[in-house]
N, C-alpha and C positions, 0 to 999 in steps of 0.2 A: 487780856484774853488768855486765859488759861489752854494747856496743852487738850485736855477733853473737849474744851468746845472749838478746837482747831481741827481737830480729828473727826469731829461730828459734823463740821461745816465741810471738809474738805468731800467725808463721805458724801454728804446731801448734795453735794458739785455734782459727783462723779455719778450717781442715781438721774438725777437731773438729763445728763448729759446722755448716757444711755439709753435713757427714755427716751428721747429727741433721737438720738440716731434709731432705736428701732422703730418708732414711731416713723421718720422719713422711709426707711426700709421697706417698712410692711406697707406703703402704698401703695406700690406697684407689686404686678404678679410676679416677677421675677425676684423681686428681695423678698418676698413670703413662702418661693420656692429655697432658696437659699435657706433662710432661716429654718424652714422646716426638716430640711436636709442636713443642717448644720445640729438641731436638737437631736434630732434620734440618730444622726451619728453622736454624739456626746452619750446619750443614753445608752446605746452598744457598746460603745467603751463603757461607761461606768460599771456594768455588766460584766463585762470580761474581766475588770479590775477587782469589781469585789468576789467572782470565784478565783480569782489566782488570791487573795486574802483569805478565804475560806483555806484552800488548799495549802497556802505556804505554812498557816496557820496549827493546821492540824497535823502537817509536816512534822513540828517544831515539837510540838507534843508530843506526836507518836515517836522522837529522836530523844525526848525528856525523858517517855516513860521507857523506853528503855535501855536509858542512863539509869531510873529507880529497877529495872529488872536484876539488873548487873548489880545496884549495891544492895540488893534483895538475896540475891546467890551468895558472895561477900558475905552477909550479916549471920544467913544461913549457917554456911559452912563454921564462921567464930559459933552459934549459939550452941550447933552439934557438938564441937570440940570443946565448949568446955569454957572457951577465954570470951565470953560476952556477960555482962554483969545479970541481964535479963533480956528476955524477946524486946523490951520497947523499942529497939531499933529497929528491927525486924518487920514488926510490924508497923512501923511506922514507913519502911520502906515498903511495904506490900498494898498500903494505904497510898501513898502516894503514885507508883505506878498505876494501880488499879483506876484512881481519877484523871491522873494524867491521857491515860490510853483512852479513856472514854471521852475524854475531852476532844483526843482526838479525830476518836472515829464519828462522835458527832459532827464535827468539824467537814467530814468530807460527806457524810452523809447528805449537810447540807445542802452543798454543791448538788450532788444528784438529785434531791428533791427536786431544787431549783432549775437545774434545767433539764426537767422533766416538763415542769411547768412550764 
């Protein structure tokens, strides 16, 4: 027996066996109250979890883009003076804040859509 069909069998155990306990559960009222109390609290949470991921998210960005602001000033100041070979950097750093930051603020925008809705 190979390691996949160990892994396949042990999963089809463990499916099995959950069935069998929700199945005894849900047949009385009180284990169909529990479970329904136990889903949409899981659902709440997972809620709360993916806007603190929106949010940490667009964090992380808005702190990226402006790491690009700052080497955007930096490239600035070399291109005024003289010691930059050409704007590509420059621009290249004006580019990359500008998506970053938008990255961002889409990021929490989300959020608000969402729980608006």
């Amino acid at each position: 027996m190979t390691a996949v069909q160990s892994v396949k069998n042990i999963a089809l155990t463990f499916r099995a066996a959950v069935k069998a306990v929700v199945t005894v559960v849900e047949s009385n009222r009180t284990g169909r109250a529990v479970l329904a109390g136990m889903r949409e609290t899981a659902r709440s949470i997972g809620r709360v979890l993916h806007q603190l991921w929106l949010e940490v998210t667009g964090f992380v960005f808005l702190a990226m883009a402006a790491i690009g602001a700052m080497a955007g000033v930096r490239e600035y100041a070399k291109y005024q003076s003289g010691h930059a070979n050409g704007p590509g950097r420059l621009v290249l750093a004006i580019c990359f804040t500008i998506s970053f930051a938008w990255f961002g603020l889409s990021s929490f925008w989300r959020v608000r859509r969402k729980a608006k809705s």
